[in-house]
Phi, psi and omega in degrees: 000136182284137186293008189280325223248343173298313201273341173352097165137316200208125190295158193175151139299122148275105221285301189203167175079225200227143202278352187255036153284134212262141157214150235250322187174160226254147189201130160243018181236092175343315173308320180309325224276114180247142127033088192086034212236145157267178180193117209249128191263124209230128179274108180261191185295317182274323170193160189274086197310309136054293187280336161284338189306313166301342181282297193281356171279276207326291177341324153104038185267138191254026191199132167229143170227123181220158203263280149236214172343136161236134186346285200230135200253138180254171188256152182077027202223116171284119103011089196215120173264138176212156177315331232176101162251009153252041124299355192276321214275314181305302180305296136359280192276347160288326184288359177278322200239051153083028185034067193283008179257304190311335150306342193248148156279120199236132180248116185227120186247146170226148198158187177267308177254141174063041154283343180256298184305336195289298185319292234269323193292315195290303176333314178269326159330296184306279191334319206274354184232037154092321168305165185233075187263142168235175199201139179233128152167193193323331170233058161105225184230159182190148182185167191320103135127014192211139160188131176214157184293158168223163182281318191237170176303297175248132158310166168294152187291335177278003141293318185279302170315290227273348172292299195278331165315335197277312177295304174330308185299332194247353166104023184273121172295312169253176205202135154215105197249129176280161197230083163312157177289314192316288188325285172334305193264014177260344200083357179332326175234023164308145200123300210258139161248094184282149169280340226203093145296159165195122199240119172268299163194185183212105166210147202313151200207158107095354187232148159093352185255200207275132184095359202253190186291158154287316182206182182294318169290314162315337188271308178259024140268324172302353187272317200255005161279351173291335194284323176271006175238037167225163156311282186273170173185105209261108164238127169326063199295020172265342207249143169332320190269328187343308200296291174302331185278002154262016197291125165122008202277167253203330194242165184271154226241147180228130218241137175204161199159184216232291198291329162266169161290094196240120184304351178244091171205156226273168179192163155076088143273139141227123178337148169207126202231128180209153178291161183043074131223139165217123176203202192174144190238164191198164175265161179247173166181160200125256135275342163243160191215085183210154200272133173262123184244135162219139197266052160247203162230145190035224207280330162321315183286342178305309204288329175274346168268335146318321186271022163270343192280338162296331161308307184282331152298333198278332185246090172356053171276146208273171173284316182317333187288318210289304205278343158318281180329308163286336170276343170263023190283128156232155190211120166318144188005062153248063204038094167248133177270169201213113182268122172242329185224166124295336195244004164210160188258148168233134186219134153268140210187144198247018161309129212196349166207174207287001165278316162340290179275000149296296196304306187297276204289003162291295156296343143269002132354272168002297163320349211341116193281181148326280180216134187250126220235143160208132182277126190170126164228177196258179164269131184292159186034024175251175177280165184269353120008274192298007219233292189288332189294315173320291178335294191284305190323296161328334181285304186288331176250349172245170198273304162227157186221141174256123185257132199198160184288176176212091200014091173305343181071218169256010162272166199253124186320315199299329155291336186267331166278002165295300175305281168351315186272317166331304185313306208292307199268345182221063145218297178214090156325317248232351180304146159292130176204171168240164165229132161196121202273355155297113191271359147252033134277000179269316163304316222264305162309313161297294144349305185272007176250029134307139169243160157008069190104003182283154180224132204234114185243130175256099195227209207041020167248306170078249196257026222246138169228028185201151169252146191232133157239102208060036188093338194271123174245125197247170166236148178223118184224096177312333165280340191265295220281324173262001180285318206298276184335302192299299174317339185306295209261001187097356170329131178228000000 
């Protein structure tokens, strides 16, 4: 492809060569970089690549795209300076591989909780109403004949264009992607025009450690820049930020909740408990009038299921497609129940910072168990906020607590349950608990002291298939690890 039909689109310098430079394919990771390739020089948290440019003219790269100056300009090399290069890289790569969104009905949910079930719901909705839907977001990527882990939430944008060429390719009409506040303010989904927006809720995230927002209000603008890039825009009106995070928005906005007049709106919840079952069942009213059964728990699942069933009405799925879709959702480590016993419940959940984890044991409160046991350590190199925060909700909402690492990072556990217990100490002192900072003796420990009617949620890992320690990520799939152990031991 001639680089003139690549910049379509996007202002740029031309530095040195010729706009008729042939380029074979697109690369921001130096290692990569092949014989005719461009290479968009991208200034990041750790390093500029920038600094690579003479390694990759060797390499036999027939294009740099940068952002500003360069030491030494290498020679024979096209040159194209632009404002943003990873704005650049977006644009780019749509125009490489055929602006490949534009083909798709593209759904992109965003929010603090419940962007992946909210995702994984609408996903089984579309599919269940005749669409070929493919799905991106936390716990990967998956579409006919494919389905794999990814590093990020939202892919990089040249993985993502090249995701929806895949799909198209594999026959899928639609796409449904959780939308990070990161993905946003990085340009990841610079490009993209959604037919379908969707906002779940909002609480602090996501601030203050490295790479992360400078403050909450910034984190929730960046949230509300998906409201200027979609048609529709299916939002939550129950929740406090809503308002604001939509000031500028651009699409017509369609509403769902419990507490307003919400053109989606849910009434009548009743719990529903069977072993090895947690759901709940609930009424829609509004623009629509139907009874909903979902094999999810509580009043959060109420919320990811309305905006799915808003979705799927707003792009014309039949109800009989909806309530199919929902009564068949299961989503990896998302209050996954993991069956071991008759006499206690074991659940997973990739609940991981304290709004997260207020929400889940609250619904499961609800539920009232026996003892609500709960298992959970914090993440190394994060702030430590989230740490104090973990604590005190667990203490205030569980019975007993097991304290355990959570990929520790570069950090010491022992430290991180230090933090943990300050929360613990300014939420409920007086909760019983243990430390063990191996987390599979912590599993193997919870399991053999259940009792009866316990109901034990293990959480901040989730869909997680690795433990990372001091950098070393070894595996660990936590559902495997407690089927394998209950069997171990005779569990029934």
């Amino acid at each position: 492809m001639k680089l003139q039909e690549l910049l379509n689109g996007l202002d740029y310098t031309l530095v040195q060569g010729s706009l008729d430079t042939e380029v074979v394919d697109i690369a921001y990771d130096s290692r990569k970089v092949q014989p005719g390739w461009a290479f968009v020089c991208i200034v990041g948290t750790n390093r500029d690549s920038h600094d690579y440019a003479m390694d990759v003219a060797e390499q036999g790269a027939s294009v740099l795209v940068i952002e500003h100056k360069l030491d030494e300009v290498p020679q024979g090399v096209t040159v194209v300076q632009v404002e943003s290069s990873r704005r650049a890289l977006a644009l780019l790569s749509c125009n490489y591989f055929g602006r490949p969104a534009e083909k798709l009905i593209t759904i992109g949910v965003t929010g603090t909780k419940g962007k992946t079930t909210t995702a994984h719901m609408i996903h089984s909705v579309m599919n269940a109403g005749g669409h070929k839907c493919g799905i991106i977001g936390t716990n990967g990527v998956a579409y006919p004949g494919v389905s794999r882990a990814l590093v990020n939430t939202t892919p990089e944008s040249y993985e993502l264009q090249k995701m929806f060429s895949e799909m198209l390719a594999a026959g899928c009409d639609s796409v449904v992607m959780e939308v990070s506040s990161q993905g946003l303010m990085m340009d990841r989904v610079t490009g993209i025009h959604f037919k379908v927006g969707v906002f779940t809720n909002l609480y602090p995230d996501h601030i203050g450690g490295p790479g992360e927002h400078a403050s909450f209000e910034e984190y929730r603008a960046w949230k509300g820049q998906l409201f200027r890039r979609c048609d529709v825009g299916v939002v939550n009106v129950d929740d406090k930020n809503c308002s604001t995070l939509l000031a500028g928005h651009t699409c017509k906005l369609v509403t769902y909740g419990m507490h307003h007049e919400a053109d989606f709106r849910a009434s009548e919840l009743h719990l529903l408990r069977a072993e090895n079952f947690l759901g709940i069942r609930f009424h829609v009213s509004g623009r629509e009038d139907m009874d909903v059964k979902v094999n999810m728990p509580g009043e959060f699942s109420v919320y990811n299921s309305l905006a799915a069933i808003a979705v799927g009405r707003v792009l014309g799925v039949a109800h009989d497609a909806i309530h199919d879709g929902l009564m068949n959702i299961s989503v990896k480590g998302r209050v996954e129940l993991v069956p071991v016993s008759k006499d206690f419940t074991v659940l997973i959940d990739f609940a991981h910072n304290e709004a997260g984890a207020e929400s889940l044991l609250t619904t499961l409160r609800a539920y009232e168990p026996k003892r609500l046991v709960v298992l959970f350590g914090c993440g190394g190199d994060r702030s430590r906020l989230r740490r104090y925060g973990m604590g005190e909700v667990a203490s205030r909402k569980a019975d007993f607590l097991i304290l355990t690492e959570d990929n520790n990072r570069f950090e010491s556990v022992d430290q991180i349950i230090k933090d943990i217990k300050i929360g613990i100490a300014q939420g409920n002192p007086d909760v019983p608990y243990v430390e063990i900072p191996d987390r599979l003796d912590a599993l193997h420990y919870a399991l053999d002291h259940a009792q009866k009617g316990d109901l034990i949620a293990v959480i901040g890992k989730g869909h997680e298939t690795y433990r990372d320690r001091m950098g070393k990520k070894t595996p660990f799939l936590e559902r495997e690890l407690i089927l394998e152990y209950a069997a171990q031991i005779g569990l029934k």
